[in-house]
C-alpha positions as protocol buffer text, in pm:
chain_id: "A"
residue {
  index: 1
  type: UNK
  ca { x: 2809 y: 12168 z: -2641 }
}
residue {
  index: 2
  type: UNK
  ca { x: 2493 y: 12333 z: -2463 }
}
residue {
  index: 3
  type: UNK
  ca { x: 2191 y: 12278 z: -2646 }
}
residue {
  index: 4
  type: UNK
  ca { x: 2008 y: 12565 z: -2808 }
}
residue {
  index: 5
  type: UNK
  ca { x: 1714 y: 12686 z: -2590 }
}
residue {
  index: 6
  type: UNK
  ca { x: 1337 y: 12659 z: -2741 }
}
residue {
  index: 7
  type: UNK
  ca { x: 1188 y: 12895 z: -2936 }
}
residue {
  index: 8
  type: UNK
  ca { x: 924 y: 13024 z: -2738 }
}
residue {
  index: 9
  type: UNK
  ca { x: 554 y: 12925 z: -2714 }
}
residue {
  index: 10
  type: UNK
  ca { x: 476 y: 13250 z: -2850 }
}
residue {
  index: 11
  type: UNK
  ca { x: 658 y: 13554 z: -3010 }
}
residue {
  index: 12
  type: UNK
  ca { x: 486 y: 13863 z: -3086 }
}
residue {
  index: 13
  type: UNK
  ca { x: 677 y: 14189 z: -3261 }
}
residue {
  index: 14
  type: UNK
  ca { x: 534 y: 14512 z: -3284 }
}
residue {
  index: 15
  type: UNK
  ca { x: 207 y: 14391 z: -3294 }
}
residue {
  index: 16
  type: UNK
  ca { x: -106 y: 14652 z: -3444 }
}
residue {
  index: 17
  type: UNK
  ca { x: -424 y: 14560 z: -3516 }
}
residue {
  index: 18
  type: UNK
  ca { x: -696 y: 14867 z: -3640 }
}
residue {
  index: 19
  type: UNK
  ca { x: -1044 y: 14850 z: -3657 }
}
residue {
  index: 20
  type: UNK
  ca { x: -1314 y: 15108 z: -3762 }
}
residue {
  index: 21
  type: UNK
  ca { x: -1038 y: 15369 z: -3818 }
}
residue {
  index: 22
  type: UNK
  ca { x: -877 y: 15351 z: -3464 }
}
residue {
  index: 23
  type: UNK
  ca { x: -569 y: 15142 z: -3334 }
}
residue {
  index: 24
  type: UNK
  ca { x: -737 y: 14826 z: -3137 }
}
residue {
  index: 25
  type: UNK
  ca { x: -416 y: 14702 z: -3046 }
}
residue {
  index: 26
  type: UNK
  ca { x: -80 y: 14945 z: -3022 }
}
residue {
  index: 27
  type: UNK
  ca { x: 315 y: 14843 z: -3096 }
}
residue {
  index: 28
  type: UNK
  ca { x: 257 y: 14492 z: -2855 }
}
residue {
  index: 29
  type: UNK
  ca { x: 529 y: 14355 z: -2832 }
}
residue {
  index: 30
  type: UNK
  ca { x: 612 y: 13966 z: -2610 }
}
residue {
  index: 31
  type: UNK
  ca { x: 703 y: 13631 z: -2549 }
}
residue {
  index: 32
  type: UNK
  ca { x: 588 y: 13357 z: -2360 }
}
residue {
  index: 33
  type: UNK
  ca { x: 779 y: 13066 z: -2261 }
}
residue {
  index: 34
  type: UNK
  ca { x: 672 y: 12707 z: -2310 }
}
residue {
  index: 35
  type: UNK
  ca { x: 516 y: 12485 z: -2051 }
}
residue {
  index: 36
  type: UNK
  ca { x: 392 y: 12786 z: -1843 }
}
residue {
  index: 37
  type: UNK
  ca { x: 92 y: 12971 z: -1778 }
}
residue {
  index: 38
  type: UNK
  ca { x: 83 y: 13327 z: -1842 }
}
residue {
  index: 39
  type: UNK
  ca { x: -239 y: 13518 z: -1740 }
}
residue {
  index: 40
  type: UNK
  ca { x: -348 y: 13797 z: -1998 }
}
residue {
  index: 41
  type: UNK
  ca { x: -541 y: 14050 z: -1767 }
}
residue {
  index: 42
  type: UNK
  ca { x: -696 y: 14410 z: -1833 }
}
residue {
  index: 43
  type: UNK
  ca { x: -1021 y: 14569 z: -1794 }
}
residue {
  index: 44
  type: UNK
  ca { x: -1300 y: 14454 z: -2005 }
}
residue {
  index: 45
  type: UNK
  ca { x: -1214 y: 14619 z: -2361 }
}
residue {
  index: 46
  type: UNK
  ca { x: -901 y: 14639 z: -2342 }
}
residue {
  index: 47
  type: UNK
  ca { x: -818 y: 14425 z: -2623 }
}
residue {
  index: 48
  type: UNK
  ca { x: -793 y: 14089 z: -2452 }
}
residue {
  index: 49
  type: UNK
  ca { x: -978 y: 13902 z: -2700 }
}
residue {
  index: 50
  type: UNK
  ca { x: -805 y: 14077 z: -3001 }
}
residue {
  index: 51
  type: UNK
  ca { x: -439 y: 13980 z: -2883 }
}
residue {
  index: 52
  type: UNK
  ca { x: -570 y: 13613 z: -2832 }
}
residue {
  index: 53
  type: UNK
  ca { x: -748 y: 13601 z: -3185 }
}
residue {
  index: 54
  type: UNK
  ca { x: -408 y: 13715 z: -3282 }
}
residue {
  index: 55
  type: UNK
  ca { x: -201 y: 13461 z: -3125 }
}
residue {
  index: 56
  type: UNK
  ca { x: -497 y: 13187 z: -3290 }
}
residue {
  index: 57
  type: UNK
  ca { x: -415 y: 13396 z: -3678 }
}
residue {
  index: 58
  type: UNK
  ca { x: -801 y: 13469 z: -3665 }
}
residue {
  index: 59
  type: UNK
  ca { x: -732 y: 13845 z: -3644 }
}
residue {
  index: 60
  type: UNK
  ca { x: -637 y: 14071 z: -3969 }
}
residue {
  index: 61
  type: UNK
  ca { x: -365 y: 14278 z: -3818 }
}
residue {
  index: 62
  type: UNK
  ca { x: -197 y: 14616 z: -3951 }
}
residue {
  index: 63
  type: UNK
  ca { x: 113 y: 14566 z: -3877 }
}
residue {
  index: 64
  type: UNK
  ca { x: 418 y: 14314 z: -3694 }
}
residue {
  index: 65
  type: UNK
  ca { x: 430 y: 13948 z: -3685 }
}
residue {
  index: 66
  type: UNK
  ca { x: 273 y: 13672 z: -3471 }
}
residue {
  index: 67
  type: UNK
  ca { x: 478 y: 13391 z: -3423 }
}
residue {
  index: 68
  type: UNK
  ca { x: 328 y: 13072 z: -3244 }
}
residue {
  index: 69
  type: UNK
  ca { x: 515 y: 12727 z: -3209 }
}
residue {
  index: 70
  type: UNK
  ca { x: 787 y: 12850 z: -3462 }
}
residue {
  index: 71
  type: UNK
  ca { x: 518 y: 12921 z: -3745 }
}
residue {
  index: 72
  type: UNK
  ca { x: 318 y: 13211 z: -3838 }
}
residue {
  index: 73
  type: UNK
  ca { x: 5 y: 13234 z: -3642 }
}
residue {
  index: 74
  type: UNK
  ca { x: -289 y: 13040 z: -3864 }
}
residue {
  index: 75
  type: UNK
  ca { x: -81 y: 12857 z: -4070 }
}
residue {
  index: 76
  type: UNK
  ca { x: -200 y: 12493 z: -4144 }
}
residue {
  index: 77
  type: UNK
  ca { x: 50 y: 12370 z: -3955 }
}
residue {
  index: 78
  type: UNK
  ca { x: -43 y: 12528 z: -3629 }
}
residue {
  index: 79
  type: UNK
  ca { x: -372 y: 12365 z: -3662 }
}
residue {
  index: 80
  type: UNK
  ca { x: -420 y: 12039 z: -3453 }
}
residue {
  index: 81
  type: UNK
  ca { x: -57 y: 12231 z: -3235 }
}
residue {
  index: 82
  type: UNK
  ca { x: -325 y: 12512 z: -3083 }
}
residue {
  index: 83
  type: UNK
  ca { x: -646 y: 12453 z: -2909 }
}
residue {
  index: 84
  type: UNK
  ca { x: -891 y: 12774 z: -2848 }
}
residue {
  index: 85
  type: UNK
  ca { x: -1127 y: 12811 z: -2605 }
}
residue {
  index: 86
  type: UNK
  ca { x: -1373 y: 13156 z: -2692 }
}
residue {
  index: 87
  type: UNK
  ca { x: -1571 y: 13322 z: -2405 }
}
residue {
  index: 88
  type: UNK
  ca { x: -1909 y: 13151 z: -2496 }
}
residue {
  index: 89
  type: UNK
  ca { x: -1876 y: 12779 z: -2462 }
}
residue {
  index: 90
  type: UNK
  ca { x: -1881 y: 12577 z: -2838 }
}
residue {
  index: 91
  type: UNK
  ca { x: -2100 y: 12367 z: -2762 }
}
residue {
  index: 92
  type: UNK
  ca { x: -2467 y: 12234 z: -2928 }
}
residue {
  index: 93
  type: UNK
  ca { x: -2687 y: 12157 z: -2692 }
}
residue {
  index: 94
  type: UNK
  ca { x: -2878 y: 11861 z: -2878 }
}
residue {
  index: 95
  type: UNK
  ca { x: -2515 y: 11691 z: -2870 }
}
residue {
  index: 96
  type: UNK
  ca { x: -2423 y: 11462 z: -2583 }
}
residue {
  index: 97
  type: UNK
  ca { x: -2090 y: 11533 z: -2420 }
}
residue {
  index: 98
  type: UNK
  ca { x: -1898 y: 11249 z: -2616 }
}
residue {
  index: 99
  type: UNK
  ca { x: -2067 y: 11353 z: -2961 }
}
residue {
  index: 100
  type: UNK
  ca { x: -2023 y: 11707 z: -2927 }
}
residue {
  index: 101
  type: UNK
  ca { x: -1631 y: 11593 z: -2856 }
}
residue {
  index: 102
  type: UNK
  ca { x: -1646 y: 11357 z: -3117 }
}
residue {
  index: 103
  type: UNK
  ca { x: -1750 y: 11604 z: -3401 }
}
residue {
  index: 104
  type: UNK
  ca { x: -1427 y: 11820 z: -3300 }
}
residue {
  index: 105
  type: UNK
  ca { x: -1203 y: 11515 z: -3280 }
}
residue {
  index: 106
  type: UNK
  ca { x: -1362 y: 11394 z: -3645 }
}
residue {
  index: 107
  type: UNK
  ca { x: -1164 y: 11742 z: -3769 }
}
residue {
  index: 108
  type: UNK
  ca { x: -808 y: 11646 z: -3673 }
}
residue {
  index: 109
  type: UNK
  ca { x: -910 y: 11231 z: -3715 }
}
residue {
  index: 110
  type: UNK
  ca { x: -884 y: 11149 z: -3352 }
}
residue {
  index: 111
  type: UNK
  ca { x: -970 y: 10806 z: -3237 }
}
residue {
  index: 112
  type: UNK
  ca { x: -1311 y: 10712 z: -3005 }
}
residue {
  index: 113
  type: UNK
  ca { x: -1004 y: 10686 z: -2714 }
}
residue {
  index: 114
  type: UNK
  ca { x: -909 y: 11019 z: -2774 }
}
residue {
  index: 115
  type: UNK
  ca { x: -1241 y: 11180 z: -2729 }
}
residue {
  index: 116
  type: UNK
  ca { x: -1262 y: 10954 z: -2364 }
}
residue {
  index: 117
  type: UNK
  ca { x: -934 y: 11091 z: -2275 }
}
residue {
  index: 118
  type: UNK
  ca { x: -989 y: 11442 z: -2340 }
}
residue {
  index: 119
  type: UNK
  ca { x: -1366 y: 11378 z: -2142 }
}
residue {
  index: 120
  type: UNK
  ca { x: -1221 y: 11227 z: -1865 }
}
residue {
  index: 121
  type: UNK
  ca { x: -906 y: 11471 z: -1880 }
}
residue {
  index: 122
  type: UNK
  ca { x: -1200 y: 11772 z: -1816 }
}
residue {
  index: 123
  type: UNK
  ca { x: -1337 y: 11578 z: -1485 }
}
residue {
  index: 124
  type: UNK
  ca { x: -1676 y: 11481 z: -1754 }
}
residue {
  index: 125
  type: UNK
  ca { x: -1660 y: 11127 z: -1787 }
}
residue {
  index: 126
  type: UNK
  ca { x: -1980 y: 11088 z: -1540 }
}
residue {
  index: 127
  type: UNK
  ca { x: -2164 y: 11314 z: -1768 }
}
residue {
  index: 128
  type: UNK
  ca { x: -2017 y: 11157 z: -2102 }
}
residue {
  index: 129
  type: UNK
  ca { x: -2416 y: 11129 z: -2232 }
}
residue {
  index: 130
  type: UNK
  ca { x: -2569 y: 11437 z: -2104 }
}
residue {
  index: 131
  type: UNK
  ca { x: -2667 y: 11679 z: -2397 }
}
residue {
  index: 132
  type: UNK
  ca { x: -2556 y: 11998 z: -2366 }
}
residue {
  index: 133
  type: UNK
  ca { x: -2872 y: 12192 z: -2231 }
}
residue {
  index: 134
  type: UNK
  ca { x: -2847 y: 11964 z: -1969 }
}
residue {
  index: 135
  type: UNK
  ca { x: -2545 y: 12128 z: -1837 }
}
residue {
  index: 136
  type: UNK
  ca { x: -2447 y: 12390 z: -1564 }
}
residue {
  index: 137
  type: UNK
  ca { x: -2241 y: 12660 z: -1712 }
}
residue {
  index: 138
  type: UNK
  ca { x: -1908 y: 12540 z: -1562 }
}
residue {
  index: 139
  type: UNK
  ca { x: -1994 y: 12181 z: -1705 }
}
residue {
  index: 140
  type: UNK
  ca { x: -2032 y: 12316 z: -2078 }
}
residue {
  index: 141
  type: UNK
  ca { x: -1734 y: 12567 z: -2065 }
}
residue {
  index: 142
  type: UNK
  ca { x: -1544 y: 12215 z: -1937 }
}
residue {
  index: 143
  type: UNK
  ca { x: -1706 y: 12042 z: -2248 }
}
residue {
  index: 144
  type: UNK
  ca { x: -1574 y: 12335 z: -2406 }
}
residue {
  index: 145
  type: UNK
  ca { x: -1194 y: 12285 z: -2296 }
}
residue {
  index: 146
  type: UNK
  ca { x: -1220 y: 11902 z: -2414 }
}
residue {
  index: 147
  type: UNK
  ca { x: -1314 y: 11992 z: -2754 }
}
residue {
  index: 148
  type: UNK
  ca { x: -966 y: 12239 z: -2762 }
}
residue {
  index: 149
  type: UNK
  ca { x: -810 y: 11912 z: -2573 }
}
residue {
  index: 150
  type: UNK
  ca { x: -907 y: 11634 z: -2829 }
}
residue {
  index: 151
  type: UNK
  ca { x: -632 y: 11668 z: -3096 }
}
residue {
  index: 152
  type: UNK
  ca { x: -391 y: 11691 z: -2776 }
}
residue {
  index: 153
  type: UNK
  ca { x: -223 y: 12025 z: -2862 }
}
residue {
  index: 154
  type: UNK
  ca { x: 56 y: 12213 z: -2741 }
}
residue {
  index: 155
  type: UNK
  ca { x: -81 y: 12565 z: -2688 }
}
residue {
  index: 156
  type: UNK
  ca { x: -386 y: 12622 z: -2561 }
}
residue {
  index: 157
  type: UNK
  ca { x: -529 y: 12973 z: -2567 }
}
residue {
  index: 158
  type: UNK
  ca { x: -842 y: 13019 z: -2317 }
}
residue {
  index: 159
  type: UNK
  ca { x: -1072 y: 13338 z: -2325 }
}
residue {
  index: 160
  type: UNK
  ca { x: -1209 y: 13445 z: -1968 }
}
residue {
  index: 161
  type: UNK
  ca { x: -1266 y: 13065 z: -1935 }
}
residue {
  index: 162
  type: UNK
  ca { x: -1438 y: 13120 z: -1544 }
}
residue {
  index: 163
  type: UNK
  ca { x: -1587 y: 13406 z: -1611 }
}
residue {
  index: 164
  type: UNK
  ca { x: -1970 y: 13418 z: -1456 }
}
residue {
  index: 165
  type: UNK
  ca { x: -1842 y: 13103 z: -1228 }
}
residue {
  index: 166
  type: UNK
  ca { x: -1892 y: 13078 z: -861 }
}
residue {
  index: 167
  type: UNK
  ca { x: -1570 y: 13079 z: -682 }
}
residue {
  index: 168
  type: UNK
  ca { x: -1569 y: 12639 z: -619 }
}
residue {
  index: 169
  type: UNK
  ca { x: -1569 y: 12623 z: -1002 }
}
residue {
  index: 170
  type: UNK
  ca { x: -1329 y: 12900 z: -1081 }
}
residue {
  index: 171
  type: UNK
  ca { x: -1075 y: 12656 z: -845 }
}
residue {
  index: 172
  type: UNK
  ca { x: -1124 y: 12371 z: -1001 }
}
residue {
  index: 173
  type: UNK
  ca { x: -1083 y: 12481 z: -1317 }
}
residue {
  index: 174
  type: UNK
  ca { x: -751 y: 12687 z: -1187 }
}
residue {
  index: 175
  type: UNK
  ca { x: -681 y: 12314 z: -1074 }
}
residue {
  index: 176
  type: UNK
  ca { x: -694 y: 12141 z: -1414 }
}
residue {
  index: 177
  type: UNK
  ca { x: -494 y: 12407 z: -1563 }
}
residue {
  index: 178
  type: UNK
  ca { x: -194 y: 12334 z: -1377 }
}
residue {
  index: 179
  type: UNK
  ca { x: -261 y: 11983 z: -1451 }
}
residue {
  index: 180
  type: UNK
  ca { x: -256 y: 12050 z: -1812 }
}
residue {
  index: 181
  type: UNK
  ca { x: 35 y: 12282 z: -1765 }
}
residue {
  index: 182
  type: UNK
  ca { x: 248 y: 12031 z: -1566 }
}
residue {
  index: 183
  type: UNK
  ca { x: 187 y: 11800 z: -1855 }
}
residue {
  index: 184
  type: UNK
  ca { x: 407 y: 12066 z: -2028 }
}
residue {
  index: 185
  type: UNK
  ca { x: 139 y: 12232 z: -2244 }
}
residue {
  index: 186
  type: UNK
  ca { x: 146 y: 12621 z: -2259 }
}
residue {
  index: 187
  type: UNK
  ca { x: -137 y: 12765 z: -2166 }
}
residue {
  index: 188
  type: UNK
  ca { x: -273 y: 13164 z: -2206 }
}
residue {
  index: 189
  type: UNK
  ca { x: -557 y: 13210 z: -1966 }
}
residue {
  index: 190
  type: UNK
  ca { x: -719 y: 13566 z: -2022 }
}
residue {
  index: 191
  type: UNK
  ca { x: -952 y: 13743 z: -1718 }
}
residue {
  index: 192
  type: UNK
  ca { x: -1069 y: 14060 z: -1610 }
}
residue {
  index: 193
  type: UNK
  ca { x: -1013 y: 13967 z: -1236 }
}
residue {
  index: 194
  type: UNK
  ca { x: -719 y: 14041 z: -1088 }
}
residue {
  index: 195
  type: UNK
  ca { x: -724 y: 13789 z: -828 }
}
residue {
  index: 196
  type: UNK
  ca { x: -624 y: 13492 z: -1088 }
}
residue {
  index: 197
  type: UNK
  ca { x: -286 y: 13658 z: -1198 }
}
residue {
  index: 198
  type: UNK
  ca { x: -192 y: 13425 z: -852 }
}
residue {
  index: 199
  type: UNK
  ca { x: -255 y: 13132 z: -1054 }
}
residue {
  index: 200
  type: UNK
  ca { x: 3 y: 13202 z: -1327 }
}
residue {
  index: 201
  type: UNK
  ca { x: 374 y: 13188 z: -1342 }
}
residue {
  index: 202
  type: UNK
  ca { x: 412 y: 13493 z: -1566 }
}
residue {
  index: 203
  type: UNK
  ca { x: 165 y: 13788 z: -1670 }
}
residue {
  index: 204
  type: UNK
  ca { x: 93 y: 14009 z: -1985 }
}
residue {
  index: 205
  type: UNK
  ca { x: -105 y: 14323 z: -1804 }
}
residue {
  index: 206
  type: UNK
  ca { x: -312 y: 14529 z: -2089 }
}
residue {
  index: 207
  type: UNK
  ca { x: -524 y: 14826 z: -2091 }
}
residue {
  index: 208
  type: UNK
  ca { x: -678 y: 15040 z: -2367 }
}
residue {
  index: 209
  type: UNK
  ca { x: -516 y: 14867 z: -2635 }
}
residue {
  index: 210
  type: UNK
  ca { x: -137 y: 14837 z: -2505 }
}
residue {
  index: 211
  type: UNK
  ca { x: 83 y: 14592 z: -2332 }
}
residue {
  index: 212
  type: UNK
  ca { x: 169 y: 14793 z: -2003 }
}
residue {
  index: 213
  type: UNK
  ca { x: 413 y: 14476 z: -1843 }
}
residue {
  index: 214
  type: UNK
  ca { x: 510 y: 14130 z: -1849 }
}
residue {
  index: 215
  type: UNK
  ca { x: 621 y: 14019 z: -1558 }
}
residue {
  index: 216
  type: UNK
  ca { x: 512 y: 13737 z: -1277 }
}
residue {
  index: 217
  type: UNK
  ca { x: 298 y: 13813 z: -1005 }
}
residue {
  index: 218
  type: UNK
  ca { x: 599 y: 13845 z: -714 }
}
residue {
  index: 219
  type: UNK
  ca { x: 765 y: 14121 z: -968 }
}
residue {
  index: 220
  type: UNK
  ca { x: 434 y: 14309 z: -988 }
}
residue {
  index: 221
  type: UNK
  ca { x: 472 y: 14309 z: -617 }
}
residue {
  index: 222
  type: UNK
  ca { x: 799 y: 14410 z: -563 }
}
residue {
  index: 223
  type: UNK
  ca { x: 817 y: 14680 z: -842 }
}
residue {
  index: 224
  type: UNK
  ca { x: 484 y: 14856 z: -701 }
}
residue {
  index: 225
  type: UNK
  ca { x: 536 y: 14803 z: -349 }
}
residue {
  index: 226
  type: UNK
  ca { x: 206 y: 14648 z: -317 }
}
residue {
  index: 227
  type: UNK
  ca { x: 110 y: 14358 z: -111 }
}
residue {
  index: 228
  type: UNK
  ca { x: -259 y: 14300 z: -310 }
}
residue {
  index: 229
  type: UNK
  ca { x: -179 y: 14218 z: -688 }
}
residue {
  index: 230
  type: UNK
  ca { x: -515 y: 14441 z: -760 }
}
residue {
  index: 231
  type: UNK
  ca { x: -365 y: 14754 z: -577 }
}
residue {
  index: 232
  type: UNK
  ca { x: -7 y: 14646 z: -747 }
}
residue {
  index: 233
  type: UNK
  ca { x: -237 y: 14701 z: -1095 }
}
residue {
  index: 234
  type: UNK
  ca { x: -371 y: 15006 z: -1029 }
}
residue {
  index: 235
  type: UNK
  ca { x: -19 y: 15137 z: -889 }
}
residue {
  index: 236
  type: UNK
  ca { x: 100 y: 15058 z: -1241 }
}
residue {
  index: 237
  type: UNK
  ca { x: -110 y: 15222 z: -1431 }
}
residue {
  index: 238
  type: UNK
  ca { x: -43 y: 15550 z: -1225 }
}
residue {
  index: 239
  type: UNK
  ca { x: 326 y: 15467 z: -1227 }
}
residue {
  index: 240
  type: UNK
  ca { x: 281 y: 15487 z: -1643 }
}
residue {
  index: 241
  type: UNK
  ca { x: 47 y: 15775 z: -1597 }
}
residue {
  index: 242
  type: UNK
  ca { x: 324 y: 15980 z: -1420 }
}
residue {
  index: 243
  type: UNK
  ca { x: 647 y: 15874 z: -1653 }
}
């Protein structure tokens, strides 16, 4: 007898979300499988951050469901399950790397081990008792990724994580995803530039508000014809314009 597949990471149904009298987020529907990483990319505004708040259950919505790890998004349940990473690193900068760690792991009563691993799991453990101000930006949005890493959870939801980095540090944070991923966490890794969809096995492609595909990057190429997954973007958008 074949053994029922997994629910997926993520399951999202007719998703609206209004704010200020106008529709944020419109009829988003999507799945995303577990153990992957699927890029969410778009223009800045185009409701990136809202869809991700969504998945977290930090978002009022209108209307549809949010599904995440087989419970509603934001239940209790889901809460040491889903790690969250926001654009501006949580960090405070009087904190040391290990304390600043430590106060996360205190939440979800991890052990002084855990907060080493999830250091050490970041590429920090050299700068373990730095404060915070004395960081570079890539170090504290790092710091940031081990506080979402502490309570070891399944789904980890990142928001423009490399965004402002120089190229070296975009890479090796690309390279700690996959690590993460190939530890079979789920990861949704959200970015304006187009360039990263390579990094991901599958991607949710949004402007103004709606979902326009989900697809991986070698479909995006093959359905537009287009060699440069930026060009293969834009070629979408004017293959919805026309339809």
């Amino acid at each position: 007898m074949t053994a029922p597949s997994p629910a997926p990471a993520i399951a999202i149904d007719h998703l609206r979300v209004d704010r200020g009298g106008r529709q944020i987020l419109q009829d988003i529907s999507l799945t995303v499988p577990r153990g992957s990483i699927t890029g969410l990319l778009g223009p800045s505004g185009c409701g990136k951050t809202t869809l991700m708040r969504s998945m977290v259950g930090t978002q009022i919505i209108a209307a549809g469901t949010v599904r995440v790890l087989g419970e509603e998004a934001g239940s209790p349940a889901l809460r040491r399950r889903v790690g969250y990473v926001t654009q501006a690193p949580s960090i405070y900068d009087d904190l040391t790397v290990t304390d600043n760690v430590a106060y996360f792991g205190a939440l979800y009563g991890c052990s002084a081990g855990d907060v080493e691993s999830a250091i050490a799991a970041v590429g920090l453990s050299g700068r373990a008792g730095n404060r915070g101000n004395q960081l570079s930006g890539g170090q504290r949005t790092r710091v940031s990724l081990a506080c979402a890493l502490v309570a070891d959870p399944e789904l980890l939801v990142l928001d423009e994580p490399t965004v402002g980095l120089d190229p070296v540090l975009r890479a090796d944070l690309w390279t700690q995803f996959h690590a993460l991923a190939d530890q079979g966490r789920t990861l949704i890794v959200s970015s304006h530039v187009m360039d990263e969809a390579e990094h991901c096995d599958q991607l949710l492609l949004m402007r103004e508000g709606q979902l326009l595909a989900q697809l991986s990057p070698a479909e995006l190429r093959s359905d537009t014809g287009e060699s440069s997954l930026e060009n293969a973007f834009l070629a979408l958008i004017k293959m919805g314009e026309k339809s």
